[in-house]
Residue, then its C-alpha position, 0 to 999 in steps of 0.5 A: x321161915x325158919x333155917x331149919x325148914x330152909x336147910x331141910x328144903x335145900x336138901x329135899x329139892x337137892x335130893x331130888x335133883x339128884x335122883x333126876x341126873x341118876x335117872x338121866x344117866x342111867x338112860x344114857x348108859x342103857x342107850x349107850x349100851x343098846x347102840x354097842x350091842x346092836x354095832x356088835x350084833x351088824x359086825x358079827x352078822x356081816x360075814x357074807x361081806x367081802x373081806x377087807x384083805x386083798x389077795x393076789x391074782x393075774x387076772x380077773x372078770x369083775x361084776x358090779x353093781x349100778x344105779x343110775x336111778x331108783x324108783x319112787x312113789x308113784x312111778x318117779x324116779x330119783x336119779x344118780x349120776x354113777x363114778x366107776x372107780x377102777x384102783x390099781x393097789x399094787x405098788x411095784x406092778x401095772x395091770x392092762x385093762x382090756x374091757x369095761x362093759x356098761x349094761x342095763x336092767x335088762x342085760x342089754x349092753x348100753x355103752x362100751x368104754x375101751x375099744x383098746x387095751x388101756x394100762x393102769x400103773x401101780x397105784x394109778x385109778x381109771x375112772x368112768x362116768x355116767x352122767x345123772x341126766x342118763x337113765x339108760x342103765x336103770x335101777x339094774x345097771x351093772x359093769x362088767x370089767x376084765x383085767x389081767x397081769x404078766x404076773x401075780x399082783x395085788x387084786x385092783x379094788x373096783x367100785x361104783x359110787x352113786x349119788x344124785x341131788x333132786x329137789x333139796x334131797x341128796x344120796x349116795x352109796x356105793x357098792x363094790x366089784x364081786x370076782x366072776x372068774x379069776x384068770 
């Protein structure tokens, strides 16, 4: 083979590999391009969310949700073990709990945790669990929590956290008190 026919080959496939890493990446910036504008499009849309800033409040009635399973296939169930997480962010004030009801699907109420006033110190967490073996709560479970100051303090950040593991599977979530009633 002559270098003539050897160098115009080189160049041929050279070319080719070329155009293959232009395609390539020119897939990449358009995918690239499809997940910002679906990020943009979740962060634009997901105003009904709760904002990150936490007001001030001497008091509070406080709804959140619960799972202490989810129906499956079939009629199965995928249980969940539920941490309640009750945060105090006011650095310099304590808040007094005074309820941390536990309810289930139909309303009915399955376990009350303070038969007395408890303190949260500034910055201190008070955690409640329910165990992935109970499933009394249901896929409607919820806690219904109160808590009040002697003045006005940062708003406490209350969550639930679910997870469970079964049969190699795990899950987690999470969801976050909603205001009822401010004192």
């Amino acid at each position: 083979m002559k270098d003539s026919h050897k160098a115009l080959l080189i160049l041929a496939i050279s070319l080719l590999v070329f155009a293959g890493l232009i395609a390539m990446f020119s897939i990449t910036v358009e995918k690239f391009n499809d997940t910002v504008n679906k990020i943009e499009a979740t962060s634009s849309s997901s105003s009904s969310e709760r904002p990150l800033s936490i007001d001030y409040s001497d008091g509070q009635n406080i709804y959140v949700p619960a799972y202490s399973y989810l129906p499956g296939i079939g009629g199965s169930k995928f249980s969940l073990s539920i941490l309640l997480s009750i945060r105090n962010t006011d650095p310099n004030s304590s808040i007094s709990l005074t309820k941390v009801d536990y309810y289930d699907t139909d309303g009915q109420l399955a376990k009350r945790f303070l038969l007395n006033t408890i303190i949260i110190a500034p910055m201190e967490t008070k955690e409640y669990f329910i165990e992935q073996s109970d499933q009394l709560g249901g896929s409607g479970a919820n806690f219904f929590i109160n808590w009040n100051a002697d003045s006005f303090v940062y708003e406490p950040v209350v969550e639930a956290l679910m997870y469970g593991m079964s049969e190699g599977q795990s899950m987690e979530f999470k969801s976050q008190g909603l205001i009822i009633k401010k004192d």
